[in-house]
Every structure is written in C-alpha cells, then in structure tokens.
N, C-alpha and C positions, 0 to 999 in steps of 0.2 A: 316065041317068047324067050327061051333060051338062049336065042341068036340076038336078041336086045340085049342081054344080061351079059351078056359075054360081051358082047360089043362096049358098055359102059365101065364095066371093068378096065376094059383095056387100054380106055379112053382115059380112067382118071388113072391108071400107073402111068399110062405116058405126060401124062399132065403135070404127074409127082416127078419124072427122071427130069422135065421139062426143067421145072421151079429149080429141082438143085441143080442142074449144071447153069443155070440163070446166076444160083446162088454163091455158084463158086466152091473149090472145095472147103469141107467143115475144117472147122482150127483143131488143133489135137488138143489134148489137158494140158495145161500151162502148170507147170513146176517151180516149185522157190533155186535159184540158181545157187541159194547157202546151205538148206538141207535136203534137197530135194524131193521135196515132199508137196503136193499139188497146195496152189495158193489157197485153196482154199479151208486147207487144213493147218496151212501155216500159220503163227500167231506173230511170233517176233518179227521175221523177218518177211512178212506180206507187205512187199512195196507197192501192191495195190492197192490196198486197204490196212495201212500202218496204223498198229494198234496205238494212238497216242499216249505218252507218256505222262507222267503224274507230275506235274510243277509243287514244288512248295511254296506257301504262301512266304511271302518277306518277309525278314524278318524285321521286327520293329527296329529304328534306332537308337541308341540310347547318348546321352550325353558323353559317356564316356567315348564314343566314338569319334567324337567332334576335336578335331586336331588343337593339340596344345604345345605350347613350346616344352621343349626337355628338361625336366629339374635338374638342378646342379648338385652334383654329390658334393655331402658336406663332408669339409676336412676335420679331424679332433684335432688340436693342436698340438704340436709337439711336448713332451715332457720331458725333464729333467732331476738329476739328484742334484738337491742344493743343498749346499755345509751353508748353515750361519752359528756364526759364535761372538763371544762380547765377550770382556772385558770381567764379568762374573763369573765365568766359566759356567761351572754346570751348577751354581746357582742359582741360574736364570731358567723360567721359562719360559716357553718361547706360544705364540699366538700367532695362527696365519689365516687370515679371512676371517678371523672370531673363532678358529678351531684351535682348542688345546694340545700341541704338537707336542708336548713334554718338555724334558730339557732339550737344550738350545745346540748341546754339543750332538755331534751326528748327521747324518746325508736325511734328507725328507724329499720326498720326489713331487715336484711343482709342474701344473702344466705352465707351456710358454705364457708370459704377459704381466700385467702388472697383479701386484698381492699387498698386503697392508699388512705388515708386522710388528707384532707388540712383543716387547721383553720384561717381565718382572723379574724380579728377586730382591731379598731382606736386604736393606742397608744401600738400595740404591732407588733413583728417579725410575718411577716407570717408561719408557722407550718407546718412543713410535715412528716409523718409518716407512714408507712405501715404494716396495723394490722391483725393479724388472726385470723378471729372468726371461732368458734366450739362450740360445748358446754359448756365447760370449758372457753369459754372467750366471755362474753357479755357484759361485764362492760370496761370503759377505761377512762382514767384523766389523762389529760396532762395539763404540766404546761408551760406555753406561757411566752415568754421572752420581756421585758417590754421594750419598745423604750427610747433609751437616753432620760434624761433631756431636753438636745435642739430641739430633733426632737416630744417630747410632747408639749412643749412649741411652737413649730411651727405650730402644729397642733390645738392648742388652739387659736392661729393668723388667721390661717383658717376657720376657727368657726367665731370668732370674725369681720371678714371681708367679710367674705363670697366669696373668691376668693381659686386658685387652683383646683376650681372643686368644692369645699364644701358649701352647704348654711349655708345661715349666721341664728347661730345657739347659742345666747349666755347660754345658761345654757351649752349645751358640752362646748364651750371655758370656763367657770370655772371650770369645770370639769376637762378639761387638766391643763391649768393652776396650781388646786392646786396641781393634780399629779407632775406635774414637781417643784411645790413650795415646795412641801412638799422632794421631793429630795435633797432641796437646792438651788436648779438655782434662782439665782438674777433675772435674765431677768424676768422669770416668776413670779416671787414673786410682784416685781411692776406691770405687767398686771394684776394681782390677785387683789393689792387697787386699780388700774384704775377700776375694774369691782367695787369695794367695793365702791368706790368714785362715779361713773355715775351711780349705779343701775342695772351694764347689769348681768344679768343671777342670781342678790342677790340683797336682800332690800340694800338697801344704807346705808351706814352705815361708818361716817368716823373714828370715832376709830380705825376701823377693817382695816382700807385704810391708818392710819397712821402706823399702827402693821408691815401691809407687806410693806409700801415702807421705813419702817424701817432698816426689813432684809434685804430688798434691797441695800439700801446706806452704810449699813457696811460695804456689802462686794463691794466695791466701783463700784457699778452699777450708770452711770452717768444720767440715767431715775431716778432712784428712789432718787436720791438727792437730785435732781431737784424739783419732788413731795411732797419729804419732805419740802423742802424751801417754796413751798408754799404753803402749811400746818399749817406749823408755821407764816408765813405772812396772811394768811388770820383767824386762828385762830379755823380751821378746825380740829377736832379730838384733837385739843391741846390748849392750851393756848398762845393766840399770841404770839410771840416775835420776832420783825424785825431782831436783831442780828442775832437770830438762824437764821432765812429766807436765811439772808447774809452769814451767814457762810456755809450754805446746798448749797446757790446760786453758790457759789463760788468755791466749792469743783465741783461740775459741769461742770462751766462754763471751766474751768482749763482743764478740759477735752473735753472744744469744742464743750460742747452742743448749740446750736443756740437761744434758749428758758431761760437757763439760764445767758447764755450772756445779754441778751434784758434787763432780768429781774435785773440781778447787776445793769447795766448800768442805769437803772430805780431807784433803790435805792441807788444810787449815784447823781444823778441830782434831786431827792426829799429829801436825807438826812435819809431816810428808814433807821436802823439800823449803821450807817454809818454818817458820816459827810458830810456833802452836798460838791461834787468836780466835777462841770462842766466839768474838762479835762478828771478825771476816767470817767464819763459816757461817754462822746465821744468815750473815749480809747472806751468800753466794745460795745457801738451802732456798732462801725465800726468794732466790730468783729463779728459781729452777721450779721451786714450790707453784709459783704462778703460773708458769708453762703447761702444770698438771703432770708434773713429775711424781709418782709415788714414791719412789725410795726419797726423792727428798721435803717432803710432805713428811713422813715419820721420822728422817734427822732433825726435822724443823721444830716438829712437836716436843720428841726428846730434847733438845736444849732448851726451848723456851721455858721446858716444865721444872729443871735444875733450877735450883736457886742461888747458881755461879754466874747464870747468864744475864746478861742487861740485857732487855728486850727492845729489838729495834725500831724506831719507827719508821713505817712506807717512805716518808719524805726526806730521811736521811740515807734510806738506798739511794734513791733516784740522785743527791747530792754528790756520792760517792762515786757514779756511773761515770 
C-alpha cells in the first residue's frame, strides 16, 4: 500500500516538472520603466492599464465668440485757441454753439470744424456768422453794424432814466449820446449839454452845454432851442442877452414846446427882451396852460384875475398862431 502511495506521488511531481517545462519559463514581475515600481502598483504611469484621464466638458459658446470685424478707434478732433474780435471791442459778447463765452476779446479753445457765432453788445446789430476753424483759421474780426442814430440816442435815454430794463447808468448814456451826437442827430446832441449842463455822466461844464444845444437848435430841434434861450437868459456858457433868450424862446415855442411857451409868456409880462404886453403873455400862458403846464396855469389865473388884463378869447389865439 505504501509502494502505491509513493508511486502516485511521484507520478503527479513528474507530471507537475512535466506541465512547466511544457510551460515555458514563468515571466518575472513586470515593473513601471518610470518609477519602478511593479505595474501593478503603479497608478500614473501603468501603460498597461492607464488610468484614463478626466476630460472637461465644453465649454459652451457664446456670441461673443463669433468673429466680428475690428472697430475703428474714434479720433477726438483736433482743437484750437481761437482769438475773435469786432469792431465793439470788449463791448461785445460773444456766443459759440448757444454757449455764453464772455467777452469777445481773448483766445477760447474750439474743437476743429464748423461753430455758429453770435456777437452782441449796446449800440450795435446783433452779429451772426458761422465760422470754420482748422488750422489755418484761428484768428477772426468782424466788423458789427452800428445802430441808427435814433436807436443810440434811445439807448442813451435808457441809461439816463434807467427804465426799459437798463439801470440807470449816466456815464453809458453819454456815451451813447455822443455816439449818436457825433453822427449828427439833434435829439442827441441836446441830451449831450443836458448831461453837460446837470453834471450827469461829465463835470459840468456850460460852454460845452451851450456848444451842443447849439448844434441842436440849427438844426431846428425844438429841445435845444429852448436850452439855448435859457442860456442866453440866464447868462450860462454866454453872455446874457434877453433878446437872444426871446428869439431861441420863440423859435420853440412856435413849435409847441410847453416850457418855452411859459417862458415867452414870462418875458412878455416882465418886459425880458421884449416890450412889456400883458395880452402876448396871456396869449403865450394859455398856450402853455393847455398843454397842462402848472406854472403856466397859475400865471394864467393871475393875470386873467387883475383888472389890467383883457381877457383873451380861444379864437383869437388860434388867429395869432
């Protein structure tokens, strides 16, 4: 029995040495050739069993990805300092695009291109023009159109009164004034010795008052006649002379000044240049009187109420006129 057992034994080793050299030799442990550490401990680099790597999902597109042409960088335009000036000098202000740039005199810095410029100032047309700076044009002068005679002379009323808006401002009202004197307007030229006469906006000075209500009365300005008369009546800028008084008075009154009326009619009932005639001063009161003159309203009264005067009727003024 023992000799079976043994015999079976020996039968399945050699049956075992059999199968492996059948087999071939065994393979050795196979090793990672990067860290050499058997594959099968290897994680990274098991190119047997490579550990696949993690993808990210895509990412979405978006519009802005989507190819567009390149914007064009925008240029600012160039700028400039531009002098503009006129003819008012720094009377005028000056308007660029509708903006109040101040006065007129001085550099203002314009971008390149066109602009719409307005100029005011007192005593002239307002000014519009539309100008193109560039390079080549930084400088500009314009010549501003000088308001009539009467509307300088208005404007110097303005000043002098301080009403329409304007305060009352007497160096401007001489100012216009002699602008519009100096063009010739009569009107103007007697507010000129009124100013010359009262002090307002010039020392006083009656020569200079009798100068202009001189120019005045030639050219038969019934203000400056009047002025003149008493001038010469009181002996102001000239050497008195009642005549001349009367004869300035009169050339006035002629024309229905209210003031020179009073004042005939005054050197007529005093004899002033003139022959003393109770009826001519009456005449001259009651014309003066209908104007709505006071003082000559109470001369009118006083003579009518003597019992020296003939009393005159309406319809032999108007005969005498």
């Amino acid at each position: 029995m023992k000799k079976i057992l043994y015999t079976l034994v020996v039968m399945l080793l050699v049956a075992g040495v059999i199968d492996v050299a059948l087999a071939g030799p065994v393979d050795p442990v196979k090793k990672c050739k990067t860290c050499g550490k058997p594959l099968s401990l290897c994680q990274g680099h098991n190119t047997a069993n490579p550990k696949k790597e993690r993808k990210e999902p895509p990412k979405k597109q978006t519009e802005s990805k989507k190819e567009s042409k390149p914007r064009k960088k925008q240029v600012t335009p160039a700028g400039y300092d531009v002098t503009i000036t006129s003819n008012a000098g720094s009377d005028a202000t000056l308007y660029i695009d509708g903006t109040n740039y101040g006065k007129s005199s001085g550099s203002h810095y314009l971008k390149a291109g066109s602009h719409s410029v307005i100029l005011t100032a007192d005593g002239y047309d307002d000014f519009y023009r539309t100008i193109n700076v560039d390079k080549n044009n930084t400088w500009f002068s314009f010549v501003m159109t000088e308001k009539s005679a009467d509307a300088l002379c208005q404007l110097g009323e303005n000043y002098l009164n301080g009403k329409s808006g304007y305060p009352k401002d007497y160096n401007k009202a001489v100012h216009w004034f002699r602008k519009a004197a100096d063009k010739g307007f009569a009107k103007a030229q007697n507010w000129l010795g009124r100013c010359y006469q009262e002090g307002w906006g010039v020392s006083k000075n009656d020569s200079e008052a009798v100068k202009c209500f001189r120019k005045a009365a030639d050219q038969g300005d019934a203000s400056g006649q009047y002025n003149l008369g008493y001038c010469y009546e009181h002996g102001n800028g000239v050497e008195q002379s009642y005549s001349k008084a009367v004869e300035w008075y009169r050339k006035s009154a002629d024309q229905g000044l209210a003031w020179a009326q009073y004042n005939l009619g005054y050197c007529y009932e005093h004899g002033k240049g003139v022959m003393s005639d109770r009826n001519k001063a009456i005449q001259w009161y009651r014309k003066a009187a209908d104007q709505g003159h006071d003082d000559a309203k109470s001369a009118l009264k006083r003579l009518e109420s003597s019992g020296s005067v003939t009393r005159i009727v309406r319809t032999d003024l108007k005969k005498n006129n």
